[in-house]
C-alpha positions as CSV (number, residue, x, y, z in Angstrom):
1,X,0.0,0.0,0.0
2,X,2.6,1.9,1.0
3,X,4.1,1.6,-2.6
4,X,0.8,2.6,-4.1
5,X,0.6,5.9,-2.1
6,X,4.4,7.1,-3.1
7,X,3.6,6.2,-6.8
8,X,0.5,8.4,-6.8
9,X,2.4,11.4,-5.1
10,X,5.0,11.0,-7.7
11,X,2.6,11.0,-10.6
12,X,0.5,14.1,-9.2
13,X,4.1,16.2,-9.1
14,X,5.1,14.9,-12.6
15,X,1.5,16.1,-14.0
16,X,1.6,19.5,-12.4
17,X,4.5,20.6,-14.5
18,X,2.2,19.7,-17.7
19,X,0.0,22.5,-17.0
20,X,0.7,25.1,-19.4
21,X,-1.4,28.2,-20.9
22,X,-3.3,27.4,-23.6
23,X,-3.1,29.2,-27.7
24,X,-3.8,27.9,-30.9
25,X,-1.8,26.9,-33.0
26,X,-1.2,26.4,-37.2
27,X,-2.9,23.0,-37.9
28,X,0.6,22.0,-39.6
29,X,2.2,22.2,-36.2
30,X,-0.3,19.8,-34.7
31,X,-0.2,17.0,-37.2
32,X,-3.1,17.8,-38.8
33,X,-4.1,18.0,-42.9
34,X,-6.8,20.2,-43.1
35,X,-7.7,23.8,-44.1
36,X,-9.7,24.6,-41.4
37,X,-8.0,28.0,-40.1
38,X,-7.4,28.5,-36.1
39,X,-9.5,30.8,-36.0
40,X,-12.5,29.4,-37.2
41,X,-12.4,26.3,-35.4
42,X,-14.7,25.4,-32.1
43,X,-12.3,25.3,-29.1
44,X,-13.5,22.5,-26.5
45,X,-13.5,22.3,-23.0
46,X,-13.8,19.2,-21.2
47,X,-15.1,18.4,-18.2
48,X,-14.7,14.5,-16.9
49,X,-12.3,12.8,-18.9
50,X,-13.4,8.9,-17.8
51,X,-13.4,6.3,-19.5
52,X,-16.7,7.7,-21.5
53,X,-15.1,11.1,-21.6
54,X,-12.4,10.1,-23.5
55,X,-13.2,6.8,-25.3
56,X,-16.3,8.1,-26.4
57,X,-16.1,12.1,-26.3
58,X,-12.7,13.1,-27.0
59,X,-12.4,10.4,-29.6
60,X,-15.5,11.5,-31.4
61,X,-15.0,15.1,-31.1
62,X,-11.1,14.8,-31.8
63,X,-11.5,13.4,-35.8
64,X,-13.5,16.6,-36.5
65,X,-11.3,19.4,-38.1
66,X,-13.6,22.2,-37.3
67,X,-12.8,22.0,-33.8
68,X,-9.9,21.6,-31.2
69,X,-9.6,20.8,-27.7
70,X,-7.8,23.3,-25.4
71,X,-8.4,21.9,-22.0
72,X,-9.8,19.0,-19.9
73,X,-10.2,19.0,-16.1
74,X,-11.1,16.1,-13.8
75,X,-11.4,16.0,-10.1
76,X,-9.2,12.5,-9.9
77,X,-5.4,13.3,-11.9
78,X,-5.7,9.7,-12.1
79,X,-7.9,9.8,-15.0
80,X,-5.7,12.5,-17.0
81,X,-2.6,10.7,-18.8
82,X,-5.2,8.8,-21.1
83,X,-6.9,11.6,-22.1
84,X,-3.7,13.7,-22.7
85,X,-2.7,10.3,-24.4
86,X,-5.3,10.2,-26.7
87,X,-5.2,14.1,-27.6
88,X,-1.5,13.8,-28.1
89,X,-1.9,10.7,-30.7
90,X,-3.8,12.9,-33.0
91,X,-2.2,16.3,-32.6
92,X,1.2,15.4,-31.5
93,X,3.5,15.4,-28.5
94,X,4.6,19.2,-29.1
95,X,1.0,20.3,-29.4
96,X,1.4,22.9,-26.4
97,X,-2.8,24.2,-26.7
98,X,-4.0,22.1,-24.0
99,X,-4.5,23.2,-20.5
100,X,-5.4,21.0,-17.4
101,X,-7.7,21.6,-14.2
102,X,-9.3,20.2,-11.2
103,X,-11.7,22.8,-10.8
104,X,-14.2,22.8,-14.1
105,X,-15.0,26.8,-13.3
106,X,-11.6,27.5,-14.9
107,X,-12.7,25.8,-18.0
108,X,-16.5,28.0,-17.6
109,X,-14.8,30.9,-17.0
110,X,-12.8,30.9,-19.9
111,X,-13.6,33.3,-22.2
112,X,-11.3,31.5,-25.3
113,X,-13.7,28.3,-24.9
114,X,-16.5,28.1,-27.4
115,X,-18.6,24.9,-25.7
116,X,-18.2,22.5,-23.0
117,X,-18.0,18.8,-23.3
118,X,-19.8,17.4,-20.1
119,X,-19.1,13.6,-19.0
120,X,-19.7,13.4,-15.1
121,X,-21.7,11.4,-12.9
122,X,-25.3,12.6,-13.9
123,X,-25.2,14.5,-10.3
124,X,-23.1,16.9,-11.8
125,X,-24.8,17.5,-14.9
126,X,-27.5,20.3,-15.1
127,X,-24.9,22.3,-12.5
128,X,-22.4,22.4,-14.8
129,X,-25.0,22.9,-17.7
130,X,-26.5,25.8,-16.7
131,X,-23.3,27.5,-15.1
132,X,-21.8,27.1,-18.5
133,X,-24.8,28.4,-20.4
134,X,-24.7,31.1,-18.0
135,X,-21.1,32.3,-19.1
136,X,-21.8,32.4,-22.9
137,X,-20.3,28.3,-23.7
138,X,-22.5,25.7,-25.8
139,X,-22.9,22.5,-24.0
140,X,-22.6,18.9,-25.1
141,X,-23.8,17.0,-21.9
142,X,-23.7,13.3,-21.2
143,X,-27.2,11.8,-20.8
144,X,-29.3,11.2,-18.5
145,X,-29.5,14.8,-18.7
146,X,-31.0,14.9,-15.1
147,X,-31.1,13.7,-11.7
148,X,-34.9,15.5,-11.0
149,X,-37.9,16.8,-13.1
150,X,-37.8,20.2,-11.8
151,X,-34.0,20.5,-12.7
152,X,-34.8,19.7,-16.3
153,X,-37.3,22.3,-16.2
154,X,-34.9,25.2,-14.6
155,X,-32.2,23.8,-17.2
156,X,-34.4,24.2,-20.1
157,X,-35.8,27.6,-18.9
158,X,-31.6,28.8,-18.9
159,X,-31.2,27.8,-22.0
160,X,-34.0,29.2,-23.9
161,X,-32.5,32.5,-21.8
162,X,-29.3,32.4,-23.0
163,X,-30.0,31.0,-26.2
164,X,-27.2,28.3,-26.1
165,X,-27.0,25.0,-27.7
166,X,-27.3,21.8,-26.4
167,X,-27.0,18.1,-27.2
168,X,-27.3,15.7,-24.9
169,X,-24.9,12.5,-25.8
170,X,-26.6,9.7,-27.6
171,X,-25.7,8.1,-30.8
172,X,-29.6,6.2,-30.9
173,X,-31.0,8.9,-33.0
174,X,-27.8,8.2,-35.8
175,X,-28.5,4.5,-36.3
176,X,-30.3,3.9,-39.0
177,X,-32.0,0.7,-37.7
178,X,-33.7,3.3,-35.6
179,X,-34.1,6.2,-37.7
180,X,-35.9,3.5,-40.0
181,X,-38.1,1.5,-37.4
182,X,-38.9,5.5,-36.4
183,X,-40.1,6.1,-39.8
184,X,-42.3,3.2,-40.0
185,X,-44.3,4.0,-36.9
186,X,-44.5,7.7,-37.6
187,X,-45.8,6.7,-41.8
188,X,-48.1,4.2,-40.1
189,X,-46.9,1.2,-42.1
190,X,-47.8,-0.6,-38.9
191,X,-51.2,1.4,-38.8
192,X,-52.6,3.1,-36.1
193,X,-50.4,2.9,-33.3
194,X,-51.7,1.5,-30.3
195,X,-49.0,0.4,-28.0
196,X,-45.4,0.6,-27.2
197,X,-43.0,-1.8,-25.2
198,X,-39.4,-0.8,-24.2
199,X,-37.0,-3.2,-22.4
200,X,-34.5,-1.6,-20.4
201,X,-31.4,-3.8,-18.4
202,X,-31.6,-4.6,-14.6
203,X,-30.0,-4.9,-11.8
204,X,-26.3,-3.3,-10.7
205,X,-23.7,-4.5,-13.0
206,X,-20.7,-3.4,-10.2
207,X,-17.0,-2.7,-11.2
208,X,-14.0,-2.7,-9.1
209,X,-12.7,1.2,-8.6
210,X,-9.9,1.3,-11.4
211,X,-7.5,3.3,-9.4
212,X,-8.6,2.7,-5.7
213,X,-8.4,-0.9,-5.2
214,X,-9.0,-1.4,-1.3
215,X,-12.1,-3.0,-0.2
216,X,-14.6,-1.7,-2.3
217,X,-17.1,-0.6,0.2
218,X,-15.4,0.3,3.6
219,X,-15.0,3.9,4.4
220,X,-11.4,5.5,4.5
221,X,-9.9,8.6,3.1
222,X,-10.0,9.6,-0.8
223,X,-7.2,8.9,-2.8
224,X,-4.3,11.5,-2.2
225,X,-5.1,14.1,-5.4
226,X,-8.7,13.2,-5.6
227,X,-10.8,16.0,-4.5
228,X,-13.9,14.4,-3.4
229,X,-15.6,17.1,-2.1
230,X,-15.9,18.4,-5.5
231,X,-16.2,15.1,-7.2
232,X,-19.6,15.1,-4.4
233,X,-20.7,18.9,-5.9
234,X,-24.3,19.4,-4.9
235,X,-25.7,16.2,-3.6
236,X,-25.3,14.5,-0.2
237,X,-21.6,14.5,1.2
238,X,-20.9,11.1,2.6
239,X,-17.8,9.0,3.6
240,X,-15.9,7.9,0.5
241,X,-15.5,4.7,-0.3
242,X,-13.5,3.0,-3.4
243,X,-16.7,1.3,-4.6
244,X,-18.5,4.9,-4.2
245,X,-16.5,6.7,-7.6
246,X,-16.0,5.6,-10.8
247,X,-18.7,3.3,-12.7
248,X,-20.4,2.2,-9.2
249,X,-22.3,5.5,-8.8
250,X,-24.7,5.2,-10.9
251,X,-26.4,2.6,-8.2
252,X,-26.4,5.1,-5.1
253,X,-29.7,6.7,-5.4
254,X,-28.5,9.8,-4.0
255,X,-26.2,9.9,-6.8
256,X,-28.7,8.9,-9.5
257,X,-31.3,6.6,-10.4
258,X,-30.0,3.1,-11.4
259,X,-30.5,1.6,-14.9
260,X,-34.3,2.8,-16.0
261,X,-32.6,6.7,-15.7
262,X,-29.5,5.8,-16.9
263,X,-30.8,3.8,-20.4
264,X,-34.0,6.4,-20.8
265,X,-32.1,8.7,-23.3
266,X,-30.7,5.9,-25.3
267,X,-34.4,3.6,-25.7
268,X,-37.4,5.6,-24.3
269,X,-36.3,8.9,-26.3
270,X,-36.1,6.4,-29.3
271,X,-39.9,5.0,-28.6
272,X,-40.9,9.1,-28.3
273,X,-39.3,9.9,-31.2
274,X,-40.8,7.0,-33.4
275,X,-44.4,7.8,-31.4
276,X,-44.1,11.3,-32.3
277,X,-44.4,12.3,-28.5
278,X,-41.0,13.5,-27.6
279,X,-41.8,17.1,-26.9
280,X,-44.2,16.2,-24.0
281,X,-44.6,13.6,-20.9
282,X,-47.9,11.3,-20.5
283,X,-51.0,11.9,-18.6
284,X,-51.0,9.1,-16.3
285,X,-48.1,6.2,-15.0
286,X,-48.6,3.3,-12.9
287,X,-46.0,1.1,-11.9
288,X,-43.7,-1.6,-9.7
289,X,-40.4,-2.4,-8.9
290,X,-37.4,-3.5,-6.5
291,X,-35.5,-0.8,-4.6
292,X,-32.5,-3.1,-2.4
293,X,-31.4,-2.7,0.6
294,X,-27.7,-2.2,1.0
295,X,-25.4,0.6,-0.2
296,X,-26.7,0.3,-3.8
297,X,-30.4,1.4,-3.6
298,X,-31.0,2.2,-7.1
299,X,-33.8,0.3,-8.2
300,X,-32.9,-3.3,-9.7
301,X,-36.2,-4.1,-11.6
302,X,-39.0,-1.8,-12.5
303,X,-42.3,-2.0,-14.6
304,X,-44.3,1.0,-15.6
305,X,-46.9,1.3,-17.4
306,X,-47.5,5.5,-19.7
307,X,-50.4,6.7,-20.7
308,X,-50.7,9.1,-23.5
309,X,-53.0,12.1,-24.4
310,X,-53.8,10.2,-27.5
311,X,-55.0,6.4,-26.0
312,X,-51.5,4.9,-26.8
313,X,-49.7,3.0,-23.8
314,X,-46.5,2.2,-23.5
315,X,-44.6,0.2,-21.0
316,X,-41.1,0.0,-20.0
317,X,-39.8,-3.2,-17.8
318,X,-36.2,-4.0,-17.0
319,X,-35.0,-7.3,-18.6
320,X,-34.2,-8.0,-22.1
321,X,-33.3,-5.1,-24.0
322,X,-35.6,-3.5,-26.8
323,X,-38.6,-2.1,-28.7
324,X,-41.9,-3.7,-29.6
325,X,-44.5,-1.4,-31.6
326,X,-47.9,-2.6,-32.0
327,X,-50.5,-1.0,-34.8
328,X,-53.5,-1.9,-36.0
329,X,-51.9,-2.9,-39.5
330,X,-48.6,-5.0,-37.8
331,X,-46.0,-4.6,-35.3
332,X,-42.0,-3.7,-35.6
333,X,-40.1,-5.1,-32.7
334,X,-36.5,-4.3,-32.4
335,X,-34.1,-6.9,-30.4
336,X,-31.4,-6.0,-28.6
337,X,-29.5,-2.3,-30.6
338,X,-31.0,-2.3,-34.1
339,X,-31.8,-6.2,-35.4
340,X,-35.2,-5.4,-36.6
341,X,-38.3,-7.7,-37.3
342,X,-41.8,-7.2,-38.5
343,X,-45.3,-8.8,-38.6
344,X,-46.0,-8.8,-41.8
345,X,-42.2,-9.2,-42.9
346,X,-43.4,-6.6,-45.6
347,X,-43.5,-3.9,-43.6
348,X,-39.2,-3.8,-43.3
349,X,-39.8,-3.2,-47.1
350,X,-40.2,0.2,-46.4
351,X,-36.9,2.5,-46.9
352,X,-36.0,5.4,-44.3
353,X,-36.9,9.1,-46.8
354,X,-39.3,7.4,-48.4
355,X,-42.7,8.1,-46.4
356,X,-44.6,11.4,-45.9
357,X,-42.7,11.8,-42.5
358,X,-39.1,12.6,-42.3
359,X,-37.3,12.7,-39.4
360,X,-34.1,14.4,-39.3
361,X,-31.2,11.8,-38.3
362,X,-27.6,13.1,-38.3
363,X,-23.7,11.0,-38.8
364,X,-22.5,11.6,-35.4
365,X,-24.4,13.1,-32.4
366,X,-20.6,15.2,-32.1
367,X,-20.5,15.8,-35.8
368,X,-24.6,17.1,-35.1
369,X,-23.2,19.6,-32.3
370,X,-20.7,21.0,-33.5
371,X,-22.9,21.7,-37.2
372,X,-25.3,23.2,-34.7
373,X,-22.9,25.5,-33.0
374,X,-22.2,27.2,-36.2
375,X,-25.8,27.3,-37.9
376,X,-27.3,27.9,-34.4
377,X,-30.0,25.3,-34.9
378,X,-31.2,22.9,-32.6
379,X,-29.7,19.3,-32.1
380,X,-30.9,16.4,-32.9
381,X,-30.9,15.3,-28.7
382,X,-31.5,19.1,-27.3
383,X,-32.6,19.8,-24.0
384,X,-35.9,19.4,-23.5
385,X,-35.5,15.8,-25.5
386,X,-32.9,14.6,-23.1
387,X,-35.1,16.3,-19.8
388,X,-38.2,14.6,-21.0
389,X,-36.4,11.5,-21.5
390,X,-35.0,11.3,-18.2
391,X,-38.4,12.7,-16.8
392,X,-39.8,9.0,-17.9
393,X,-37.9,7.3,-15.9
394,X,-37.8,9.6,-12.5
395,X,-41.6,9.7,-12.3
396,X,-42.0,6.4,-13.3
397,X,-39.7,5.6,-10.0
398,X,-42.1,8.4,-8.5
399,X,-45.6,5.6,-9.2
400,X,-43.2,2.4,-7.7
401,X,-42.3,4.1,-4.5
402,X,-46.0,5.6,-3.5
403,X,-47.8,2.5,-4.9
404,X,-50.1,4.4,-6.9
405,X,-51.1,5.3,-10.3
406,X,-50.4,8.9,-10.8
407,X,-51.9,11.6,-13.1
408,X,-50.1,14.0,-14.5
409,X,-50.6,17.5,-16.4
410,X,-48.5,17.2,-19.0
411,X,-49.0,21.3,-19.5
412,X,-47.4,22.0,-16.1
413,X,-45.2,18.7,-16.3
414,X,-46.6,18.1,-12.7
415,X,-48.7,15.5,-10.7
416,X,-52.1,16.5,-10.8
417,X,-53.5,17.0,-6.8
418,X,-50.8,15.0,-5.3
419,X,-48.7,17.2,-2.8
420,X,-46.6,14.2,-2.1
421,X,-45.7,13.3,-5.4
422,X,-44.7,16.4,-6.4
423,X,-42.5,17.0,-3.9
424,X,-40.4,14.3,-4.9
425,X,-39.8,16.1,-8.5
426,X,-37.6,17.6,-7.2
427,X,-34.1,17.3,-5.1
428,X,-32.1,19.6,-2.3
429,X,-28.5,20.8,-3.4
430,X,-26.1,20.8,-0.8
431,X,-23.8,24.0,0.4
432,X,-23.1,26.5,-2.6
433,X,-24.6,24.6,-5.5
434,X,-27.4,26.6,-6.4
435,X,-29.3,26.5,-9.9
């Protein structure tokens, strides 16, 4: 252990003297063949650079000329050398534009940062969203987009204020399995629709703490050079533990919300979106589930049942991943991440462009931001698409914990004549972290 600890302090001094002040620089210095001038590309801050952060963000961001990353920040130093790794591959080892930080309001408060590039625990995210909005910088957030419906609401109002751009990360609405079986419901090649089922995982898939490998869940002090008190930011301060950072969050409930929040953006917002709903929430939601005792709380199983405006019901259960669309004329089920059937076989005849409906799909969901930054459209995943999409799941979880079907106003986006339930919409924020 002993070793461990020396190794860490070593590593935290040799990564100080890697800060350095950020500029831009000629492409040709950087590695790069392109004729995108300095000056006109998109500089990127990034805030979390995890395994999702970088794997997933930096990677898909970094392959886009029109942009260039001048900084990342991440409360654990532990997670940096991959992410300067991976920046370094593509722009070089001399590239001197990149600037590091611990403390994401010296990325904000930069005013040589065009957007934001948001992969945190979900905890973290409509804080950072809206303080970011606030000082003039896009956002591209990770999804779920929220923690609470009535954080959603606040973020959405800011942004409509400030008249950023969003997009909340998910690739669903670029697959073309989807963006098809989309089409199909919205053309009514399956009819009139009449009802909707999405399967969403279970349980609490649990990984050991990559960089903090004492027993998982007995209390002791944070790593030396993780700051945990930030890394805790507006919700609940309590002891760390290893098995508390890093993956295993997303299964403390004062955290976040367990696999039905967590998997909403990526296959609720796709049954909205081929439903033709995903610009409101449903008028009614009944529901049961399994919240476990333990330090992972987060609910394990769940099965609601929506309600919509027009008749149409859909439910969500955790088990076998997927989509099921029933219509008067057929059904298209989807198995799994895009292996599509139908009932009639002839309705997968029909080709995405080629009905009365057309829904906009895009290559990339980082290629659709930064197209947006520029042109000042919406995204494909905006704001209120990623708040409504996590609003499924957190008042779905609202029904399974009162044991009640609840109505709800889908003007007001609250439950209608239930005190109690709307109370739980929304969530205290601890010490400064105010919204």
């Amino acid at each position: 252990m002993e070793t461990k600890s020396l190794s860490r302090r070593k590593f935290i001094r040799n990564l100080s003297t890697a800060v350095v002040l950020p500029y831009i620089i000629p492409a040709s210095a950087w590695g790069r063949n392109n004729h995108v001038a300095p000056s006109n590309r998109i500089t990127l801050g990034f805030i979390g650079v995890g395994e999702h952060g970088v794997g997933t963000n930096i990677k898909g961001f970094i392959k886009h000329d029109d942009c260039q990353i001048v900084a990342i920040c991440d409360v654990d130093p532990m997670q940096l050398p991959k992410a300067k790794e991976t920046i370094f591959e593509i722009y070089g080892t001399s590239y001197k534009g990149l600037a590091i930080a611990n403390d994401f309001r010296e990325i904000i408060n930069r005013k040589d940062i065009d957007a934001v590039v948001i992969s945190t625990p979900d905890h973290w995210h409509i804080q950072m969203g809206v303080m970011a909005a606030k000082a003039g910088k896009d956002v591209f957030v990770e999804k779920p987009l929220t923690v609470s419906v009535e954080e959603g609401k606040i973020f959405c109002r800011v942004i409509k204020e400030t008249g950023r751009i969003v997009q909340v990360g998910s690739e669903q609405r670029c697959r073309p399995e989807f963006h098809k079986m989309a089409e199909i419901v919205r053309n009514k090649v399956i009819g009139d629709l009449r009802h909707i089922e999405v399967g969403m995982p279970s349980g609490h898939p649990i990984r050991e703490n990559p960089h903090d490998k004492r027993p998982q869940l007995e209390f002791c002090d944070p790593p030396e050079g993780f700051d945990y008190e930030m890394w805790t930011g507006p919700a609940p301060l309590s002891p760390y533990c290893p098995g508390r950072t890093h993956w295993n969050w997303r299964w403390v409930e004062e955290l976040a919300h367990g696999q039905f929040n967590d998997y909403a953006h990526h296959l609720i917002d796709i049954a909205q979106w081929a439903h033709g709903t995903d610009d409101t929430l449903p008028v009614a939601v009944e529901g049961t589930g399994v919240f476990p005792e333990g330090y992972y709380t987060a609910a394990t199983s769940y099965d609601c049942t929506f309600t919509f405006a027009d008749g149409v019901t859909m439910n969500c259960k955790s088990g076998r991943t997927g989509h099921r669309f029933e219509g008067t004329d057929g059904v298209i089920i989807n198995s799994g991440w895009g292996r599509l059937s139908a009932e009639p076989e002839s309705i997968l005849d029909f080709q995405a462009g080629s009905g009365k409906v057309k829904l906009f799909t895009a290559e990339s969901e980082h290629r659709n931001f930064l197209d947006c930054v520029k042109s000042r459209e919406k995204c494909y995943s905006h704001e209120r698409i990623g708040y409504l999409a996590s609003a499924f799941a957190q008042i779905g979880l609202i029904a399974i914990k009162l044991n009640r079907k609840l109505q709800i106003d889908p003007i007001t986006e609250t439950f209608i004549n239930d005190p109690e339930a709307n109370m739980m919409l929304t969530r205290a924020r601890r010490g400064p972290w105010k919204i």
